[in-house]
RODO-2510 file (C-alpha; in nm, 4 decimals, decimal comma):
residues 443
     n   res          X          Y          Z
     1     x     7,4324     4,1817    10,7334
     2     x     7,2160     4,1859    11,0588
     3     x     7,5182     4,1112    11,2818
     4     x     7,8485     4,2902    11,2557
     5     x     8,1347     4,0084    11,1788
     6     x     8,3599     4,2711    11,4377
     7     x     8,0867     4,1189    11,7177
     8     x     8,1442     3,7841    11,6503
     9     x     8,5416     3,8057    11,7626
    10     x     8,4034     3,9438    12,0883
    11     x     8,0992     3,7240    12,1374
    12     x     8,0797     3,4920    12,4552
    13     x     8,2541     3,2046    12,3101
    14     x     7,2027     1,2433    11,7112
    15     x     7,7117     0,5540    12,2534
    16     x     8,0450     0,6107    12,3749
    17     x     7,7764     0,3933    12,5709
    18     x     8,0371     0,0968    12,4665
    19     x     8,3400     0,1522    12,6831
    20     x     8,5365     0,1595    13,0410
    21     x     8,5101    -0,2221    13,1746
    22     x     8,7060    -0,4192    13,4171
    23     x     8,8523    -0,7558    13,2096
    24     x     8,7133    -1,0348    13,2076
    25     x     8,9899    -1,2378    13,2567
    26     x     8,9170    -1,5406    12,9986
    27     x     8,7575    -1,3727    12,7644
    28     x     8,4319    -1,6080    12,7934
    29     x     8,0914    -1,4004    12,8587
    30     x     7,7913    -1,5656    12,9699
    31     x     7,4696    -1,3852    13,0052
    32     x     7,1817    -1,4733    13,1980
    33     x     6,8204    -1,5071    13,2144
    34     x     6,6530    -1,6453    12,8686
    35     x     6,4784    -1,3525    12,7059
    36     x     6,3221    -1,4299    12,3634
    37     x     6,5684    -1,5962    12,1183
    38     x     6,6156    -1,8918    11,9453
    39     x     6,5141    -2,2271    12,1335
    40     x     6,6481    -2,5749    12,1618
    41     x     6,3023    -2,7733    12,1686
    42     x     6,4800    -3,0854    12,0899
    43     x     6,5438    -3,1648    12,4492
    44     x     6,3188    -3,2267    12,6956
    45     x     6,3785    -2,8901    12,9077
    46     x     6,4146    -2,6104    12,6249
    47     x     6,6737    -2,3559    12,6881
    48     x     6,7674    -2,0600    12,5008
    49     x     7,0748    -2,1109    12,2150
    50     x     7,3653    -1,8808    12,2647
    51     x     7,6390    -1,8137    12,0318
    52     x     7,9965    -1,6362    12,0069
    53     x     8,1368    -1,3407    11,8849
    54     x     8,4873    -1,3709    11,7326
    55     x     8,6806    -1,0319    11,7381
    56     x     9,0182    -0,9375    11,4957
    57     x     9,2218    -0,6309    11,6416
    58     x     9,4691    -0,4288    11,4520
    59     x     9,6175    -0,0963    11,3903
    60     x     9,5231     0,1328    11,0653
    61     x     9,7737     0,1281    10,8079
    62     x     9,8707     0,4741    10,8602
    63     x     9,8784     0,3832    11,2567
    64     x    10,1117     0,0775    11,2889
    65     x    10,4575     0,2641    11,2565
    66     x    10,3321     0,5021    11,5400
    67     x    10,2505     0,2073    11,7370
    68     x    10,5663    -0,0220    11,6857
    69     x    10,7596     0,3050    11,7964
    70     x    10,5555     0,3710    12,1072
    71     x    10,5552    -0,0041    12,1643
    72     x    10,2468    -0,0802    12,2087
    73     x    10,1043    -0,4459    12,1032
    74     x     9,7542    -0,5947    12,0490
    75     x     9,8786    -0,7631    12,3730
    76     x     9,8206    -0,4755    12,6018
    77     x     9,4524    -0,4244    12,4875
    78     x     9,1247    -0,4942    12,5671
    79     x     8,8072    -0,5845    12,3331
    80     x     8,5055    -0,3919    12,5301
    81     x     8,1564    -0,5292    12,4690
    82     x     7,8367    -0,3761    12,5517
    83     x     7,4842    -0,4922    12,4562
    84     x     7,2808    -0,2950    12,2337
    85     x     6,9305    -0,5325    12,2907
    86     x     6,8996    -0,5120    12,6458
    87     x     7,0570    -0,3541    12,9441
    88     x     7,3405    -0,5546    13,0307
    89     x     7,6878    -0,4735    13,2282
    90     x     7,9656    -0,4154    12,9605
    91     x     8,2268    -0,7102    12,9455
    92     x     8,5503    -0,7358    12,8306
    93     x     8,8220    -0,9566    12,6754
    94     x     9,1819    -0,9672    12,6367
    95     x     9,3467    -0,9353    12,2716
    96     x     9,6133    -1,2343    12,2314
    97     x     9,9636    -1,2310    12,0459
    98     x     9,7278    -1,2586    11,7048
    99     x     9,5121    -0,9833    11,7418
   100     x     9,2350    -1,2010    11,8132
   101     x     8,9779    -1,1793    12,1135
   102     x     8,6396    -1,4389    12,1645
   103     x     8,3541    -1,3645    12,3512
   104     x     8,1272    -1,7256    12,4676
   105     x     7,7521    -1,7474    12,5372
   106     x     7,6096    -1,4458    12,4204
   107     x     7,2188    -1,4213    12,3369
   108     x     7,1018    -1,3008    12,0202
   109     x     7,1182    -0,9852    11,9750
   110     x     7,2964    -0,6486    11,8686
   111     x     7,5952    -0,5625    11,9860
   112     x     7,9143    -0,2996    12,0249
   113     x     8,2334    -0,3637    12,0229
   114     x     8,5093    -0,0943    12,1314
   115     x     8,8981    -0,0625    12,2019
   116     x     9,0465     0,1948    12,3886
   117     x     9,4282     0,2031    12,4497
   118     x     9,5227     0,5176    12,6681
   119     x     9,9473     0,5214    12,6441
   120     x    10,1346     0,5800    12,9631
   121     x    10,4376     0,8606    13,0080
   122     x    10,6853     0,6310    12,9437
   123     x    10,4825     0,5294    12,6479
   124     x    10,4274     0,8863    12,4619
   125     x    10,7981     0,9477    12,5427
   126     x    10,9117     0,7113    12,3348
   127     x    10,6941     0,9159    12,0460
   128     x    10,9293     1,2602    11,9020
   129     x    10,8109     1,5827    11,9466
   130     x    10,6282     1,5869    11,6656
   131     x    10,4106     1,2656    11,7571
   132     x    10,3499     1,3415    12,1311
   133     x     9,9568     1,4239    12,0514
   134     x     9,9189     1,0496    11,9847
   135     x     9,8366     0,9540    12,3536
   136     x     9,5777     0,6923    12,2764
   137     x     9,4512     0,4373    12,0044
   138     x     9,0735     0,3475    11,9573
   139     x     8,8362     0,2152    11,7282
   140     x     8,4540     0,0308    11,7750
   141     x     8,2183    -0,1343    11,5641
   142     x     7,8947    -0,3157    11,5579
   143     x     7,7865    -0,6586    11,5169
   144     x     7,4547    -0,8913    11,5144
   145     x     7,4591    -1,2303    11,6033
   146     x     7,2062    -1,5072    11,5765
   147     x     7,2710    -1,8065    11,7353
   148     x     7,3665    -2,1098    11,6619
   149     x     7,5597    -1,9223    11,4044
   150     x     7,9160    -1,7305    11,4985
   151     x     7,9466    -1,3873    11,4084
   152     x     8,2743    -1,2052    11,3468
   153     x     8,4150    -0,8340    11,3275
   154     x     8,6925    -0,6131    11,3094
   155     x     8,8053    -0,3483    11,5004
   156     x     9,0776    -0,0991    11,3121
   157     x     9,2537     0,1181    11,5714
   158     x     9,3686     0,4805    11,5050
   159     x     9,5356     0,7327    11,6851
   160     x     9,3905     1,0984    11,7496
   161     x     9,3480     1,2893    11,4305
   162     x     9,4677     1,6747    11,5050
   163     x     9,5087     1,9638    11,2605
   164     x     9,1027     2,0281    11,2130
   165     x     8,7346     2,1789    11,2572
   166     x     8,5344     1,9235    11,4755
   167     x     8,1867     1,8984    11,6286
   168     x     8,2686     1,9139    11,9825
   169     x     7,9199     1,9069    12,1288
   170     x     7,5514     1,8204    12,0945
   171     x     7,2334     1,8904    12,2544
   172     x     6,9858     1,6721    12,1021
   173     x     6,6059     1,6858    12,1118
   174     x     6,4749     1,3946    12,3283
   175     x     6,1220     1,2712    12,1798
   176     x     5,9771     1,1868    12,5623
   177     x     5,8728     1,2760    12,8941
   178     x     5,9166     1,4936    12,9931
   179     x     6,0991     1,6993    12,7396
   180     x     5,8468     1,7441    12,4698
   181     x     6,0659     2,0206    12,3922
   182     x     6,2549     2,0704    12,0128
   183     x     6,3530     2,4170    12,0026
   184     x     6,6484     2,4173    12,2190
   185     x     6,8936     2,1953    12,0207
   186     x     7,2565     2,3582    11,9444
   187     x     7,5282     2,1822    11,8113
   188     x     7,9434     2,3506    11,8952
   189     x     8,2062     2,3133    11,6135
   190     x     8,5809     2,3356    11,7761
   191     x     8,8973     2,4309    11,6804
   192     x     9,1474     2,1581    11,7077
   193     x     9,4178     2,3013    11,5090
   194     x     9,7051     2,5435    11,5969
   195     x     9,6269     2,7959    11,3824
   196     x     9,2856     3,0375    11,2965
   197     x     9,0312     2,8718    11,0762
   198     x     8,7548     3,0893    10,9245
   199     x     8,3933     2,9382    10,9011
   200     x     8,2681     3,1605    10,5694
   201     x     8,1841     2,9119    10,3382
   202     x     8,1819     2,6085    10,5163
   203     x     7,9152     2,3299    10,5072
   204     x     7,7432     2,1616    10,7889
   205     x     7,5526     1,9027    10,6743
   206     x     7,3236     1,5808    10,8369
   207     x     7,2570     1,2780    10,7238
   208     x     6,8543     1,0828    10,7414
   209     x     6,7696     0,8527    10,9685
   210     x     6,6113     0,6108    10,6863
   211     x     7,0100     0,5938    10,5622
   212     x     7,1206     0,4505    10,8867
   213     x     6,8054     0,2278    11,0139
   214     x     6,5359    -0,0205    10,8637
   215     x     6,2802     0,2312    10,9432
   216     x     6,2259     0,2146    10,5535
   217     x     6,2910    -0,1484    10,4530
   218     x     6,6333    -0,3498    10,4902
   219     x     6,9869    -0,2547    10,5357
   220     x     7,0885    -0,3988    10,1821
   221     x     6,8881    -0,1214    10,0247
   222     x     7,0465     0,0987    10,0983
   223     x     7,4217     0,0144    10,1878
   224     x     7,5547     0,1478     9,8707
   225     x     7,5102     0,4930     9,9474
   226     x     7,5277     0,4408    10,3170
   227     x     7,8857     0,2309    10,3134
   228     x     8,0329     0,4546    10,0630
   229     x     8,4071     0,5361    10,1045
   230     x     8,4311     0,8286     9,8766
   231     x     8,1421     1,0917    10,0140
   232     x     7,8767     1,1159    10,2555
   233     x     7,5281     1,1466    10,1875
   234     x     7,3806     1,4224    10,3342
   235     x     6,9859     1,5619    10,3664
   236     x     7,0518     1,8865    10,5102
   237     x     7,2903     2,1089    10,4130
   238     x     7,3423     2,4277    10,5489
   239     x     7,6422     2,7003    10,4765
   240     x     7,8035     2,9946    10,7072
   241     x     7,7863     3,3419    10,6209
   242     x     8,0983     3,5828    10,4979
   243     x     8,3091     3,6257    10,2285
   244     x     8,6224     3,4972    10,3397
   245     x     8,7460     3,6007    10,6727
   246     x     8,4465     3,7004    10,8513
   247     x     8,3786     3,4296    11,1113
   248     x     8,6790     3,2866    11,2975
   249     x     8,7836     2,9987    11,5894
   250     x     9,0758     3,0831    11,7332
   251     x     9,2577     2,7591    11,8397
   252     x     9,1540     2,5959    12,1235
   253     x     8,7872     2,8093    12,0732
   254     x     8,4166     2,7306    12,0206
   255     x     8,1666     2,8471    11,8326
   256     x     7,7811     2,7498    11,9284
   257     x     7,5327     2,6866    11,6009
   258     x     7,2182     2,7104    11,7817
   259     x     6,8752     2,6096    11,6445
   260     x     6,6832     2,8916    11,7913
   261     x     6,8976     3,1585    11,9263
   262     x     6,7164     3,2469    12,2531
   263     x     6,7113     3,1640    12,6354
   264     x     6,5316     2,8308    12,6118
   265     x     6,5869     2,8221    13,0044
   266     x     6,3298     3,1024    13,0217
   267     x     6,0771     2,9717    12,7856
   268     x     6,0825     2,5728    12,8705
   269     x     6,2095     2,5742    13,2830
   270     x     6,0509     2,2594    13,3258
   271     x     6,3224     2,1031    13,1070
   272     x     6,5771     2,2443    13,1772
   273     x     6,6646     2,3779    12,8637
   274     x     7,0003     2,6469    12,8363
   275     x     7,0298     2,9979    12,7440
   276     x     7,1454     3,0107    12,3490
   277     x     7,0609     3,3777    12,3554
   278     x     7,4279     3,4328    12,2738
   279     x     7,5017     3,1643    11,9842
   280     x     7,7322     3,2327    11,7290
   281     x     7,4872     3,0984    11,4659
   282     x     7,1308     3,0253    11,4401
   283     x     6,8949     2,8400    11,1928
   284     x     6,5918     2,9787    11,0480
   285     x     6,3200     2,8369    10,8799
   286     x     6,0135     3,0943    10,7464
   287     x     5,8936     3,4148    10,8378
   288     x     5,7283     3,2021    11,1592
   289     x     6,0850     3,1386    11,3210
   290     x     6,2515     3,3513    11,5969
   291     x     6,4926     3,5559    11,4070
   292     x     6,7257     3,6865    11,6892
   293     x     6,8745     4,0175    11,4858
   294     x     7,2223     3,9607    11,6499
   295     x     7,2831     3,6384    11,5569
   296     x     7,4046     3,5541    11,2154
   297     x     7,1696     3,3056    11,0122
   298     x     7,3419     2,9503    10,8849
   299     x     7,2441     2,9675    10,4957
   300     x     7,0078     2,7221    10,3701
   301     x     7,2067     2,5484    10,1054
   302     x     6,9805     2,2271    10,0761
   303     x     6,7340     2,2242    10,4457
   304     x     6,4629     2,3672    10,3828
   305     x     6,2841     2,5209    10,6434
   306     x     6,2409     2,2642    10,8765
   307     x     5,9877     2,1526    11,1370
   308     x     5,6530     2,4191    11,1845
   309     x     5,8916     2,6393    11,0022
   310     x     6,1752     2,6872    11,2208
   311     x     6,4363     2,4760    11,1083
   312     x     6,5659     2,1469    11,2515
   313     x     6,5800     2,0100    11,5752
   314     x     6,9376     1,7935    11,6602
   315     x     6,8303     1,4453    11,6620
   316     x     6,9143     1,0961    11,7072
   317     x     6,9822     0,7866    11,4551
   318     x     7,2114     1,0035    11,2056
   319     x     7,5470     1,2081    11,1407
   320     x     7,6352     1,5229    11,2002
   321     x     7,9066     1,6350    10,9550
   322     x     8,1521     1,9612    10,8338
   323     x     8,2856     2,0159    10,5475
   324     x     8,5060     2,2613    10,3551
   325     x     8,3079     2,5243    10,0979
   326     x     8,1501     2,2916     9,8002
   327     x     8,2249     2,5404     9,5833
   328     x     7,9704     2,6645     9,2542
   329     x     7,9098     2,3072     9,1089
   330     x     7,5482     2,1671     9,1533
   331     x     7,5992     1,8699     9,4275
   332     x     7,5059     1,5250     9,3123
   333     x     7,2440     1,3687     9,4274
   334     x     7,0500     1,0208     9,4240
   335     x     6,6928     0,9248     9,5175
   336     x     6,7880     0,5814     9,6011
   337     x     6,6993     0,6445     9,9524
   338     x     6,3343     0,4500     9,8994
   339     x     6,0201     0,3571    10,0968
   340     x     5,9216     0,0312    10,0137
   341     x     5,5368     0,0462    10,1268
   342     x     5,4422     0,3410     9,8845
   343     x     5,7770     0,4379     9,7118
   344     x     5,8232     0,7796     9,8501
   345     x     6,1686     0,9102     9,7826
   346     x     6,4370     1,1550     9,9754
   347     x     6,6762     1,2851     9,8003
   348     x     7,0054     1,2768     9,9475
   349     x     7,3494     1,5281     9,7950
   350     x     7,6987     1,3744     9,7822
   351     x     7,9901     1,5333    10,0225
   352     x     8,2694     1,4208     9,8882
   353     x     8,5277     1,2787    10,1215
   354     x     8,7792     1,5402    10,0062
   355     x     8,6315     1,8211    10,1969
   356     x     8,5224     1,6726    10,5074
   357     x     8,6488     1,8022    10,7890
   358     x     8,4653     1,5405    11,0569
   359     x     8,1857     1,3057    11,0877
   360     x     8,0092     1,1919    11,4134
   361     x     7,6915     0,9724    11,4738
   362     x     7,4041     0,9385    11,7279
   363     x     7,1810     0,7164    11,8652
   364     x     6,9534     0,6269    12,1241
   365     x     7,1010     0,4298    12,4378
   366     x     7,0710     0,0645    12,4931
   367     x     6,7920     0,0937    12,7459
   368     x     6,6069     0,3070    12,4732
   369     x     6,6058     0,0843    12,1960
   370     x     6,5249    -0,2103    12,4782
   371     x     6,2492    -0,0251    12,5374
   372     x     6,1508     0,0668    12,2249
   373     x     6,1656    -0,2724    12,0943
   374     x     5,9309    -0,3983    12,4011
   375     x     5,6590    -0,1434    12,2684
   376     x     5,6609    -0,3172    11,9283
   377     x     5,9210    -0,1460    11,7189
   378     x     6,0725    -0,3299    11,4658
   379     x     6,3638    -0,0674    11,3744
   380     x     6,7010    -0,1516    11,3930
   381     x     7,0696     0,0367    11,3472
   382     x     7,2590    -0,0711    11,0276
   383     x     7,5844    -0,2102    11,0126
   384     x     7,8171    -0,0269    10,8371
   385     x     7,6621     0,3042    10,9986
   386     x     7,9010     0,4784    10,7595
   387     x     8,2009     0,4103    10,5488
   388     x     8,4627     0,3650    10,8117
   389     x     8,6750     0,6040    10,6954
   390     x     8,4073     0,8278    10,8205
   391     x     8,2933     0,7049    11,1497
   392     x     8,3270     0,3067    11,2728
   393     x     8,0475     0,3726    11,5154
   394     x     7,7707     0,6193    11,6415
   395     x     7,7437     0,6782    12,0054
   396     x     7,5016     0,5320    12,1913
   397     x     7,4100     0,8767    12,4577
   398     x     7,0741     1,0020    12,3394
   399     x     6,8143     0,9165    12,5577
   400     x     6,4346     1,0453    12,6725
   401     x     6,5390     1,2669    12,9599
   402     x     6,8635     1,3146    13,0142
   403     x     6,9022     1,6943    13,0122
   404     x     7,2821     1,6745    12,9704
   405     x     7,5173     1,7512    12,6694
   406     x     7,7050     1,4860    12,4675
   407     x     8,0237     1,6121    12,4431
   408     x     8,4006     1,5439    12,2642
   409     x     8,7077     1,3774    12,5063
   410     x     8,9498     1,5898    12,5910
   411     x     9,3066     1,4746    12,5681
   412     x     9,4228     1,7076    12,7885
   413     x     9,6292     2,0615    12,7157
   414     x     9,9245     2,1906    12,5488
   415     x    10,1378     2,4070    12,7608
   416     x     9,9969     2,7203    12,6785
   417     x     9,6796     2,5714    12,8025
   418     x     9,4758     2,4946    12,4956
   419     x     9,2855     2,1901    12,4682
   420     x     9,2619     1,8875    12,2735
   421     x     8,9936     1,7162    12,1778
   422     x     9,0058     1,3569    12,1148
   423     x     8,8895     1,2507    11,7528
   424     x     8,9786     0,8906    11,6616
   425     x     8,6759     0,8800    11,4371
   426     x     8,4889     0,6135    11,6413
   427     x     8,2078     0,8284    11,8014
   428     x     8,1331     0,5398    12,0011
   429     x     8,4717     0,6071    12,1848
   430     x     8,4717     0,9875    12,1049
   431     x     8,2148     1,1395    12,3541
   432     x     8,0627     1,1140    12,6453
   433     x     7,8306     1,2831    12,9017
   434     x     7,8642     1,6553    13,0208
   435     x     7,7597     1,9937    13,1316
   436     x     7,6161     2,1817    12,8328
   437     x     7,8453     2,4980    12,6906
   438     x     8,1140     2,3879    12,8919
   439     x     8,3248     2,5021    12,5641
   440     x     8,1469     2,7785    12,4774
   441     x     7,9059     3,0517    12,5813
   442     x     7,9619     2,9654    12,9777
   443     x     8,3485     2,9938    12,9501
***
């Protein structure tokens, strides 16, 4: 191999946009101004209709117990909602004794709904030993509503999922000034767990944009494959090198998957691009990529080789996923994944839900797709984004110029100092702003 696996224990180691609001109070939002919507043309001055959004709170199954014994209560939360049609301050409401919160005079509109319950001391005391990780409950979803009509969702709240592999960190291409720059993308995997996990094998896969959008025709298309509780349906797949127990993340480590393994600070200064020099991993594409001889190459298992030949760029509108080794049998696929206009087909390969590790989702912030839509796009996010037993919601962080990562919570550190990472399987809730490599090759 063209990088020694003895280096790699010594190497430098596509929102959440939903979420921390003051309450409301009543539980009543009212928005102002009257933006295109529906009209009321049957009085003499027309005014724009508005309509309501009618939340249900509860705990996963698996969940409650913890709960009860921590006693915590829908009573002591708060339904967050931010709007995903226009920028708009984030509201909030207060759960009552049936789980149920109501939000008044809303425009039409898309919109995200979040939950985030952070326990006190006296709370997580109450929790054994055992259970003490569990200092928060979350969950999010999204919801459209067109006046007159009401709309309704629910919002199932877990606790922190320990004990795994999980994408700790993107840095996504941004498609506008004044970035203009794709080669520069990495993506950090993180090791949650207490104990060593080794990467040979592995899978990290992504899903299409077309799965999760109307970019191709309407939701119902495709909602089969994209609601699917049993597998994810991936378009790239890529697998680590080794045999067994070449690559390793020590607990609390990180390991950097970079798309180009060179000092994009050097080459692209005017965007301030980072260093990846130093990644762990590295994709390549064709004979025309930059093939950095220390860095081990990610396996093309079904990716192709990628834009002008040099792999993929991290983007927005899909999921980012790991999974354990697929083993030898062929993956399934389907070519449901259609263009209306001309019929053009992508084939998509089934991860079953068995070996996934963890799932997180990207988009574009509010003030993007505002702005997108005032340019003339038509394209809009799909509800489910992904079986929920996947991810309840993507995070709404990518932007046009923000030069910063989009990174995992921390939920603090165990007493020998290692950190956890927060992973309630809501990436709306999950991540949030930060420095690049904080994890990783900077430490």
């Amino acid at each position: 191999p063209k990088y020694p696996a003895r280096r790699f224990a010594s190497a430098a180691s596509f929102l959440a946009a939903a979420l921390l609001i003051a309450a409301c109070g009543s539980g009543t939002v009212v928005e102002s101004g009257n933006p295109p919507g529906h009209v009321d043309t049957t009085t003499t001055t027309p005014t724009v209709s508005r309509g309501s959004i009618a939340v249900t709170v509860g705990f996963d199954d698996n969940d409650r117990a913890l709960a009860t014994r921590a006693g915590i209560a829908t009573t002591s939360l708060e339904v967050v909602l931010q709007s995903l049609s226009r920028p708009a301050a984030n509201v909030s409401a207060p759960v009552d004794a049936d789980g149920r919160a109501r939000f008044d005079s809303l425009l039409e509109g898309r919109y995200s709904l979040s939950v985030h319950r952070v326990l006190t001391t006296e709370e997580i005391d109450r929790l054994s030993a055992s259970e003490q990780w569990a200092t928060l409950f979350a969950g999010g979803r999204e919801v459209v509503l067109s006046p007159p009509n009401m709309a309704s969702a629910q919002i199932t709240l877990l606790a922190p999922r320990r004990g795994s592999l999980v994408i700790s960190e993107i840095f996504p291409y941004r498609p506008g000034p004044p970035i203009f720059y794709a080669y520069g993308t990495y993506l950090e995997l993180f090791n949650n767990s207490d104990s060593t996990i080794y990467l040979d094998g592995m899978v990290l896969f992504r899903t299409n944009p077309q799965l999760h959008t109307t970019v191709w025709g309407p939701c119902s298309q495709n909602e089969q494959l994209r609601a699917d509780s049993t597998a994810v349906w991936a378009r790239l797949l890529w697998t680590f090198p080794g045999t067994g127990k070449d690559f390793s993340i020590a607990p609390g480590r990180a390991r950097v998957i970079a798309m180009d393994a060179m000092n994009h600070a050097s080459a692209s200064p005017q965007t301030a691009q980072v260093d990846l020099a130093g990644a762990d991993f590295e994709q390549f594409g064709t004979e025309a990529d930059i093939d950095n001889p220390f860095v081990p190459n990610l396996e093309n298992l079904r990716a192709g080789a990628g834009a002008f030949g040099r792999g993929w760029p991290l983007e927005s509108e899909v999921s980012y996923g790991v999974s354990l080794p697929l083993g030898s049998t062929p993956l399934d696929s389907s070519s449901a994944l259609r263009r209306q206009s001309d019929g053009l087909t992508t084939t998509l390969y089934r991860v079953p839900r068995s070996r996934v590790l963890d799932v997180v989702s990207f988009n574009y912030t509010p003030e993007v797709l505002a702005s997108l839509a005032q340019r003339g796009s038509t394209v809009t996010s799909c509800d489910p984004w992904l079986g929920k037993s996947f991810d309840q919601s993507p995070a709404y962080l990518v932007d046009f110029v923000d030069v910063r990562a989009i990174a995992r919570r921390s939920l603090g550190r165990t007493s020998d100092g290692r950190e956890i990472l927060q992973r309630t399987q809501a990436s709306a809730r999950d991540f949030e702003y930060a420095a690049p490599l904080r994890r990783s090759l900077r430490r």
